[in-house]
C-alpha positions as CSV (number, residue, x, y, z in Angstrom):
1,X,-19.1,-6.4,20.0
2,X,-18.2,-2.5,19.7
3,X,-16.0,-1.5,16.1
4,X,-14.5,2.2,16.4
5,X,-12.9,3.6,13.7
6,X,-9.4,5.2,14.5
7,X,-7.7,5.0,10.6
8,X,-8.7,5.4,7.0
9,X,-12.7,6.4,7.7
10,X,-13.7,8.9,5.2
11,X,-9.8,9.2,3.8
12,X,-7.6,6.6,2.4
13,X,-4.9,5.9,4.6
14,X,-4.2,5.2,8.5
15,X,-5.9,2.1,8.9
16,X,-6.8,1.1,12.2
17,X,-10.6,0.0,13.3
18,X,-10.6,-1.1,16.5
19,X,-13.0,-4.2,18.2
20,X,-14.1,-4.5,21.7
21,X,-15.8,-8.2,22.8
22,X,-18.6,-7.7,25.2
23,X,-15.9,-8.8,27.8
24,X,-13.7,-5.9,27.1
25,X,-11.1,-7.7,25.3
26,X,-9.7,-5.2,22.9
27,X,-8.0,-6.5,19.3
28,X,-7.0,-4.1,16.8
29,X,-7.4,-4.7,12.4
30,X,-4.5,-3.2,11.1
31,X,-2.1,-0.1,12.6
32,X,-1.4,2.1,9.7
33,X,0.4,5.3,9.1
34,X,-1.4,8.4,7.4
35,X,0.5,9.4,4.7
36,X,0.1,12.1,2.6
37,X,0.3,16.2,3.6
38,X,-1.9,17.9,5.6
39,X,-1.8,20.0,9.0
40,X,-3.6,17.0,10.9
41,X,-1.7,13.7,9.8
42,X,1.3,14.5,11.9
43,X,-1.2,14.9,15.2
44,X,-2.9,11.7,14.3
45,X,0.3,9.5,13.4
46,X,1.5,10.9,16.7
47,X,-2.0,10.2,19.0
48,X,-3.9,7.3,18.2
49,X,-6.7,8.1,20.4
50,X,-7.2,4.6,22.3
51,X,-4.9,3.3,25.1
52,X,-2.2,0.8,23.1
53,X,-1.7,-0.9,26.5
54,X,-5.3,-2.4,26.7
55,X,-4.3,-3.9,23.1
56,X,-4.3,-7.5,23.7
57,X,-4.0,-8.4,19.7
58,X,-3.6,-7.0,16.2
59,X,-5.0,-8.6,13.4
60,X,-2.6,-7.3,10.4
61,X,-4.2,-7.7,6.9
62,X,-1.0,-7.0,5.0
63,X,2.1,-4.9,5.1
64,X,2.0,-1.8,3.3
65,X,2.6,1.1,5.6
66,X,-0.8,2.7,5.5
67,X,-1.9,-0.7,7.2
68,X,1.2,-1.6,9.1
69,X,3.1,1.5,9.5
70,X,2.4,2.4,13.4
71,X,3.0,-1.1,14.7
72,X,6.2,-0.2,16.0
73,X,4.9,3.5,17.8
74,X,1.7,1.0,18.8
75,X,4.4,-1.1,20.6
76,X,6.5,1.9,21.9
77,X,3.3,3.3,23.6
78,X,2.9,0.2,25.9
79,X,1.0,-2.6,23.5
80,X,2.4,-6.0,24.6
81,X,0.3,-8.4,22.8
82,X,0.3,-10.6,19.5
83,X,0.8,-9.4,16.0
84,X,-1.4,-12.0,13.7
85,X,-0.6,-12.0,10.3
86,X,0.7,-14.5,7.0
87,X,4.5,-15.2,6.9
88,X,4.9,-13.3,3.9
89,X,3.3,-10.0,5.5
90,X,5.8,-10.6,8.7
91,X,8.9,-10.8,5.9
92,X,7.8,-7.9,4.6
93,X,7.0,-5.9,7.6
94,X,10.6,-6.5,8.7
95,X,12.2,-4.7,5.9
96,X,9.5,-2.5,5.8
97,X,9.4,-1.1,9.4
98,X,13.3,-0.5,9.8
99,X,12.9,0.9,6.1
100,X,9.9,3.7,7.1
101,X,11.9,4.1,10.6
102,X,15.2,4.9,8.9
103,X,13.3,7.3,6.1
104,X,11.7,9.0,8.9
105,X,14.7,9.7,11.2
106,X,16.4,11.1,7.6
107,X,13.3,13.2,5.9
108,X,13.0,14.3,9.6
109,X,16.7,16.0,9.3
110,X,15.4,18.3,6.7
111,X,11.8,19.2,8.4
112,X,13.6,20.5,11.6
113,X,16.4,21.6,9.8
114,X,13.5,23.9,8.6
115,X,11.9,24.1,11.8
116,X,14.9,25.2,13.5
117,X,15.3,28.4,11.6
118,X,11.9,29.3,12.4
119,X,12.6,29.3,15.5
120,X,10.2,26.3,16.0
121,X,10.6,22.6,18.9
122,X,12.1,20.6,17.0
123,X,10.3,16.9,16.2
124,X,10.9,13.3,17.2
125,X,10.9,10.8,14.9
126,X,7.2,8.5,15.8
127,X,9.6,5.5,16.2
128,X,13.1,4.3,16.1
129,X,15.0,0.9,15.0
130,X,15.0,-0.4,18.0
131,X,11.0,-0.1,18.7
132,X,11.3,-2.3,15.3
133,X,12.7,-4.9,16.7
134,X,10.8,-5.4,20.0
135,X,7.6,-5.0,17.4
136,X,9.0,-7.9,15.1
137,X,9.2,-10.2,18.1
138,X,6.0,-9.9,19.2
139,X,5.1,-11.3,15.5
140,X,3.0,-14.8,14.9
141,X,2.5,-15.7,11.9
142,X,-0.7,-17.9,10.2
143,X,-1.6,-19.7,6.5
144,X,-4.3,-18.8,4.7
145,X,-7.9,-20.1,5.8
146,X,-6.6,-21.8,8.9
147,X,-9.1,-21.2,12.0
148,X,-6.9,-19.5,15.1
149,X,-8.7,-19.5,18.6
150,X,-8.1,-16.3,20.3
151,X,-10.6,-16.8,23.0
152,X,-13.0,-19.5,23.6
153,X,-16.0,-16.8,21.7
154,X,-13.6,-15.4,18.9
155,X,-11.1,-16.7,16.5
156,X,-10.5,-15.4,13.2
157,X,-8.9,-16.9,9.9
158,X,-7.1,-15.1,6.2
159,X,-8.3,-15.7,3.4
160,X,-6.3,-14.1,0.4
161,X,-6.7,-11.3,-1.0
162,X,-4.7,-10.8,-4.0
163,X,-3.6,-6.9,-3.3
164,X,0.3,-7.7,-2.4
165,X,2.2,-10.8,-1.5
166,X,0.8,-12.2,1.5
167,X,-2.0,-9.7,2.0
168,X,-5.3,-11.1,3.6
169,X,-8.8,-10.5,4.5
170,X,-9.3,-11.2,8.4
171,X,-12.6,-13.6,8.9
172,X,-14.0,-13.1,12.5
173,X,-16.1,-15.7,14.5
174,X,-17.5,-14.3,17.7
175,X,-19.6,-15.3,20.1
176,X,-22.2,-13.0,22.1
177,X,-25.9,-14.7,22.6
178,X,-25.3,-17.2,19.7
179,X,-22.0,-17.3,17.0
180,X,-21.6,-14.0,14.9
181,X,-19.7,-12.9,12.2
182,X,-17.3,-10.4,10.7
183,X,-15.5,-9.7,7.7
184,X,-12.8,-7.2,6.5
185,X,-11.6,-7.0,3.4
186,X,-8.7,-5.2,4.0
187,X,-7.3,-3.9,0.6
188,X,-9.2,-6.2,-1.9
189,X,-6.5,-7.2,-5.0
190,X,-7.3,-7.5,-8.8
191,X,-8.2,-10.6,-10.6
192,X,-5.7,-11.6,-13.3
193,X,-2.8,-9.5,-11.1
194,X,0.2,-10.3,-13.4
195,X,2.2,-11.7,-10.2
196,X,-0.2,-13.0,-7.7
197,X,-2.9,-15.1,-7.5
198,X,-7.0,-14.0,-7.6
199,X,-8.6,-13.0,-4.8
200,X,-10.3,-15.9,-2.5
201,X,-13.6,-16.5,-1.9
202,X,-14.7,-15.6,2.1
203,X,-17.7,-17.4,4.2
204,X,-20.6,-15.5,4.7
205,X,-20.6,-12.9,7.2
206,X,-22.8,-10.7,8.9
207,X,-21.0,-7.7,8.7
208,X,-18.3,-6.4,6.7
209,X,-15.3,-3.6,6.8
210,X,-14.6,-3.3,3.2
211,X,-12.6,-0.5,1.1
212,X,-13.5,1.4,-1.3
213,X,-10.4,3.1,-2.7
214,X,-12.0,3.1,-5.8
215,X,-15.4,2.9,-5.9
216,X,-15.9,5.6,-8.0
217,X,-13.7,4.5,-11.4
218,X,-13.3,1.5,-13.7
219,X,-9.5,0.9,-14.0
220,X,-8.6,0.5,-18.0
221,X,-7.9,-3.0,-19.4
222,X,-5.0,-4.7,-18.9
223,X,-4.6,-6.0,-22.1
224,X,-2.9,-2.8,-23.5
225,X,-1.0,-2.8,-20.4
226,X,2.3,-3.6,-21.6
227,X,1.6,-1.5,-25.4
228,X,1.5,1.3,-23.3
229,X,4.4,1.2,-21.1
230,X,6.7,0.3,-24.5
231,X,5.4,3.5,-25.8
232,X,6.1,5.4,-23.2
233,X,9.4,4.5,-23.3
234,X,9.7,4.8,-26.5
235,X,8.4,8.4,-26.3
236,X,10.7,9.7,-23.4
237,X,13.4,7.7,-24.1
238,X,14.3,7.2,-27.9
239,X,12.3,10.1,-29.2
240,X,12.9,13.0,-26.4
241,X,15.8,11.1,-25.3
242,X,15.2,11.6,-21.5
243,X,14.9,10.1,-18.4
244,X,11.5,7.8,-17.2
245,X,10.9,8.8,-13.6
246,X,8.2,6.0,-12.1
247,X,7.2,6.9,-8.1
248,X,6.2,3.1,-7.4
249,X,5.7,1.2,-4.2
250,X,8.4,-1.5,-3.2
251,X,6.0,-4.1,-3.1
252,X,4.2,-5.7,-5.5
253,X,4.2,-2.5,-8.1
254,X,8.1,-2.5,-8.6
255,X,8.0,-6.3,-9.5
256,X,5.1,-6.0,-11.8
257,X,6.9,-3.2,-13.8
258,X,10.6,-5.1,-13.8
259,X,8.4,-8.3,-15.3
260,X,6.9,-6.0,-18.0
261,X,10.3,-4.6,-18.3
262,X,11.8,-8.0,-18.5
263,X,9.1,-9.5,-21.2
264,X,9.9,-6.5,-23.7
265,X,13.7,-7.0,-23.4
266,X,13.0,-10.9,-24.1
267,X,11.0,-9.9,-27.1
268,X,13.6,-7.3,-28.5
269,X,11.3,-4.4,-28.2
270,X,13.4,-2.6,-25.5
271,X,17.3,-2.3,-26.6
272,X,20.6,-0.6,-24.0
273,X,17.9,1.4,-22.0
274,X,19.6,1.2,-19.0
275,X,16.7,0.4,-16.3
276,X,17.8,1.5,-11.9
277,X,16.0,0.7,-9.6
278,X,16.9,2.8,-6.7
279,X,15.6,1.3,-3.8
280,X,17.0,-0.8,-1.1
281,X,13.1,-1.5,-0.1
282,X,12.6,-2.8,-3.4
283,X,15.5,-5.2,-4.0
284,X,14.9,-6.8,-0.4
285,X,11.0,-6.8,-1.2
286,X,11.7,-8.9,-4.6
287,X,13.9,-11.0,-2.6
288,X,11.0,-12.0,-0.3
289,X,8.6,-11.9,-3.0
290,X,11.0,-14.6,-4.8
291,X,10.9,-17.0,-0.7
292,X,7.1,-17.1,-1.3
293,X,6.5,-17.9,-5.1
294,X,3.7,-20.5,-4.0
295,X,1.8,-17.0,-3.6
296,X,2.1,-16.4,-7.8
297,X,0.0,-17.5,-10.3
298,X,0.4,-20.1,-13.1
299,X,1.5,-17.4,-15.8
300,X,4.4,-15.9,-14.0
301,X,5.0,-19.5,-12.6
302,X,5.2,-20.8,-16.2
303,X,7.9,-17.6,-17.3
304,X,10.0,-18.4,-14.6
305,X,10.4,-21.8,-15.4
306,X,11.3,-21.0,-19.2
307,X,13.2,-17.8,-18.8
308,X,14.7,-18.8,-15.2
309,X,13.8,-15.1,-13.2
310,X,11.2,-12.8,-14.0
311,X,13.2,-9.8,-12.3
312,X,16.4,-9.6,-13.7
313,X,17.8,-8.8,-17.3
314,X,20.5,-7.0,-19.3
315,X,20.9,-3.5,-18.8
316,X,18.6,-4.1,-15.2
317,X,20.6,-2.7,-12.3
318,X,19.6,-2.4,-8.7
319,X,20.8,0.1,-6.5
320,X,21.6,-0.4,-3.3
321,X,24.3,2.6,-2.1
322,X,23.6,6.5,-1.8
323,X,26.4,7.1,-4.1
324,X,25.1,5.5,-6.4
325,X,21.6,6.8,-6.4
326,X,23.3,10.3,-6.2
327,X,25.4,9.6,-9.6
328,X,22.2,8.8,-11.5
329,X,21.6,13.3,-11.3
330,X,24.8,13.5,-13.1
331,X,23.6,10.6,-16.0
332,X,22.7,12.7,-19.3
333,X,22.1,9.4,-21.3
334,X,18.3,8.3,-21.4
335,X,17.3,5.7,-18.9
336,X,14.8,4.6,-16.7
337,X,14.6,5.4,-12.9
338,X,11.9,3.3,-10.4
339,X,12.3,4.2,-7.3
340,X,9.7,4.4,-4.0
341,X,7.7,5.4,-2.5
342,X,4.5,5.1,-4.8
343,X,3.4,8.7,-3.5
344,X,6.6,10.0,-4.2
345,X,5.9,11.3,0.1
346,X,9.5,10.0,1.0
347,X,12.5,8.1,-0.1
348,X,15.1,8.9,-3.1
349,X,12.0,9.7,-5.6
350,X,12.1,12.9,-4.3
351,X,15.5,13.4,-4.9
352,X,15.2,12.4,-8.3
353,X,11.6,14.7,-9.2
354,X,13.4,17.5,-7.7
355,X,16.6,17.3,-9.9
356,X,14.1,15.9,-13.1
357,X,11.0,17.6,-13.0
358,X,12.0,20.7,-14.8
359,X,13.1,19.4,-17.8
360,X,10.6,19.2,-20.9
361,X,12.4,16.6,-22.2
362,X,11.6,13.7,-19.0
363,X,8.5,12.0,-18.0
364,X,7.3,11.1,-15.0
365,X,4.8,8.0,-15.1
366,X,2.2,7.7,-12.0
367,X,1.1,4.0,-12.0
368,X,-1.6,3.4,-9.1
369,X,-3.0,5.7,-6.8
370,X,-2.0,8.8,-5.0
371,X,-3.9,10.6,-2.2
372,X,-4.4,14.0,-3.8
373,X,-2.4,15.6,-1.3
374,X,0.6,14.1,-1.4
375,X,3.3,14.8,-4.2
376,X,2.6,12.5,-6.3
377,X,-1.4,13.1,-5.9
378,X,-0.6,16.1,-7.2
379,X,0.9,15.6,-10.0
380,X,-1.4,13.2,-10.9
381,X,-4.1,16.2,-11.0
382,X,-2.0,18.2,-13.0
383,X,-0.7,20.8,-10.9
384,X,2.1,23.2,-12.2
385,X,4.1,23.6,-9.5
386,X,4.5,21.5,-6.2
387,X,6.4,21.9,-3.9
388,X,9.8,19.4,-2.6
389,X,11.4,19.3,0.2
390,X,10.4,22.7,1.0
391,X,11.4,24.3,-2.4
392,X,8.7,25.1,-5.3
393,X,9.6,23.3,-8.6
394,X,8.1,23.9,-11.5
395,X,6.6,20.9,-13.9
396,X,8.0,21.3,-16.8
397,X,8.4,17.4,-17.6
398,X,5.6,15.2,-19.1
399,X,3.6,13.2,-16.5
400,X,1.6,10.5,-17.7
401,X,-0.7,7.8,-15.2
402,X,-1.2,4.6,-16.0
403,X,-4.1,3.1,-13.3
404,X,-3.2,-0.3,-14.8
405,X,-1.0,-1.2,-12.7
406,X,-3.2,-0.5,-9.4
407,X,-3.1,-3.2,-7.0
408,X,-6.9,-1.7,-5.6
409,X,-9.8,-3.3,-7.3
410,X,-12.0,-0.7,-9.3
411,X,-15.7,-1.2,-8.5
412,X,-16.7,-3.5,-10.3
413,X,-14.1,-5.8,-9.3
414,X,-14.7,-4.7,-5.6
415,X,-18.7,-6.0,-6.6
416,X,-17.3,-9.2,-7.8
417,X,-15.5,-10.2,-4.9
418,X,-18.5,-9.4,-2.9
419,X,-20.5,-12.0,-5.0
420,X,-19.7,-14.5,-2.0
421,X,-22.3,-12.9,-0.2
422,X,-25.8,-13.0,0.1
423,X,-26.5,-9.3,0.7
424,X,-29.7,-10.1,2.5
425,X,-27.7,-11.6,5.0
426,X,-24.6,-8.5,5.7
427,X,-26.8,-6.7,8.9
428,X,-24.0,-3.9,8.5
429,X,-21.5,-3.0,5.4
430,X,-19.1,-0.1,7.0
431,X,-17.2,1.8,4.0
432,X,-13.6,2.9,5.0
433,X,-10.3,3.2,2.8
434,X,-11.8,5.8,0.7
435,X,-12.2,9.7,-0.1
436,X,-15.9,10.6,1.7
437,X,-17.3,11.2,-2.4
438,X,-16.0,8.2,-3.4
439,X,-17.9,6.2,-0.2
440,X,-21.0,7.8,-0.9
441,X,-20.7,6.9,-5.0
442,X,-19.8,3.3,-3.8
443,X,-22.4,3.0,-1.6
444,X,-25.0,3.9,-4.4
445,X,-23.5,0.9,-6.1
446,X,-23.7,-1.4,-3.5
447,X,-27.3,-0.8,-2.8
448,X,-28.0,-1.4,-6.4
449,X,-26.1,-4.7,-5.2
450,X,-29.0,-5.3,-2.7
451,X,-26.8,-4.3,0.1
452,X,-29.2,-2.5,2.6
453,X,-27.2,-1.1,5.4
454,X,-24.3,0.8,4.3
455,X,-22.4,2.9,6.8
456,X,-19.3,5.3,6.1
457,X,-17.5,6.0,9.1
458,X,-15.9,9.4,10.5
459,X,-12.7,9.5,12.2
460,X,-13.5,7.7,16.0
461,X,-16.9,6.8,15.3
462,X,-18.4,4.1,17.0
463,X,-20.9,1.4,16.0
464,X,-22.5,-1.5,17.6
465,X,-22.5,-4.8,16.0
């Protein structure tokens, strides 16, 4: 069997390795969206450099839109096959495709807007509502470590992964001369994730796709997790009495802040802080997340039970309507604003950084990763000015980052979850999900680790397994 890298191979996000049997059958892992600036993301969301057509599955390992994000332009361009994933990636996917297609027909207004006056061809959105739909029909959905025959020589099975609510790594049984294997990891979750459950254990295989978003860092302890956010709060809030701006993704990030949020207003340490969160994603995504609370872990299980809902509290509001996000500008009282997307690349963050960022008295809290070229990337490197929505702002307002809440494993949590394996037996370990000097630190690691042969992949390389 044939992998080719098309996504995510020597850069974080686009995720999309394609596998060819010896028969020519073709399945794809994962069909993500770059995200993030740059001349060249546009080009590659736009060309995905393998015919979609000859498709004849794709094996999803969650639904964040760097791994599911194309599906519907994948479908649009002629695939007609099966979409594999858990139910609660497909629940998610639905809210999040018709959510990234709507944000891309709207953010799309203002680019040709732009492009118009220049004189420039204006652009098509990569996908509409109604490519959506026909993609969430072709959806088939699969429980944890249940074996699924695709072909009499290849099935493949989930195993969880602990990075959002239904995310999974994809377990591949092929046969060629005798039975082979292959692993990937997807996006590989924390242990002791305040929502979801630990990672799972996988069978052995004899090769593995495996990120390595962080390969280079250790994330800080949790313990002073919540300590920190109070004071934050605390700091912008009651002491500079401004607004808390937090860029966080819908899924899985937005929930873990609202239960932090919730605990301190249970405990009395948070009092009338009014807390939006402006985000239509993230009130339908806590929604699902609340359908599949057999995914959570004992602790969370054990606060719900006592305090009846983990996401909702006094002085909690969500926003649904435009107005409303729009009236939060006009709001001179101190309060907390979460609101997607995590790398502050679309949605009605960028409203709010644009009409925040400026003043000294606001901060804006970064709480998991950012590719360094998007907007929130750069604020998390401490750039002075950046640039929004074609404008140049000036960062006037405190910006803090708290890698706590990342739903990436650091490396030594990435080693742990590879302690399944017997390195002597992984023929091939292929390094993707990652910035190129991050891979490279990784893979120093790993061979420490007694892995032996450790390849990172470039953009449409192709490797023989």
């Amino acid at each position: 069997m044939k992998v080719s890298f098309y996504g995510a191979a020597g850069m974080v996000t686009g995720s999309k390795h394609l596998l060819e049997t010896w028969d020519g059958k073709k399945i794809l892992l994962d069909c993500g969206l770059f995200q993030g600036g740059g001349v060249d993301i546009n080009e590659l969301n736009r060309h995905f450099g393998f015919a979609p057509n000859e498709v004849e599955h794709l094996l999803l390992s969650h639904a964040h839109i760097d791994h599911s994000g194309l599906i519907p332009r994948l479908v649009a361009e002629g695939f007609r096959g099966t979409i594999w994933c858990t139910p609660a990636t497909r629940d998610l996917c639905e809210i999040m495709l018709y959510d990234s297609a709507f944000i891309q027909e709207n953010d799309l207004k203002h680019v040709n807007k732009r492009r118009k006056k220049r004189g420039e061809t204006e652009l098509e959105p990569l996908y509409t509502p109604d490519d959506v739909q026909q993609a969430l029909s072709m959806f088939s959905i699969i429980e944890y470590e249940q074996e699924k025959d695709l072909y009499p020589d290849f099935s493949f099975s989930f195993y969880d992964s602990g990075h959002i609510i239904g995310s999974g790594g994809i377990y591949i049984r092929y046969k060629e001369d005798d039975w082979k294997s292959l692993f990937f990891t997807g996006d590989i979750g924390r242990p002791n994730d305040l929502i979801l459950r630990n990672p799972s254990p996988f069978p052995q295989a004899d090769a593995i796709i495996c990120e390595s978003t962080y390969g280079d860092r250790l994330h800080k302890d949790r313990t002073d997790q919540k300590a920190r956010l109070l004071r934050t709060v605390r700091e912008t809030c009651q002491m500079n009495k401004g607004k808390l701006l937090i860029p966080a993704f819908s899924v899985d990030r937005t929930q873990e802040l609202i239960y932090l949020l919730d605990q301190l207003v249970s405990e009395g340490e948070i009092e009338n802080i009014p807390v939006y969160v402006d985000s239509p994603l993230s009130i339908k995504a806590t929604a699902v997340m609340k359908q599949h609370e057999s995914y959570f872990n004992p602790e969370i299980t054990d606060y719900i039970h006592k305090d009846g809902d983990a996401f909702a509290f006094p002085n909690l509001h969500y926003i649904a309507n435009v107005e409303e996000s729009k009236k939060l500008n006009f709001k001179k009282d101190p309060c907390i604003i979460i609101s997607a997307s995590g790398m502050a690349e679309a949605g009605r963050i960028k409203h709010h950084l644009a009409n925040n960022i400026e003043d000294g008295r606001n901060t804006v809290l970064i709480v998991g990763y950012a590719t360094p070229s998007s907007l929130a990337g750069q604020l998390r490197l401490g750039e002075k000015e950046v640039r929004i929505f074609g404008e140049d702002y000036h960062v006037k307002a405190s910006v803090e980052i708290m890698d706590e809440f990342s739903a990436h494993a650091d490396y030594e949590e990435m080693i742990e979850y590879l302690k399944c394996q017997n390195p002597a037996k992984v023929k091939q370990l292929f390094l993707v999900h990652g910035e190129e000097d991050v891979q490279e630190e990784f893979k120093q690691k790993l061979m420490l680790e007694g892995f032996v042969h450790i390849h990172i992949p470039e953009l449409t390389d192709e490797y023989e397994l």
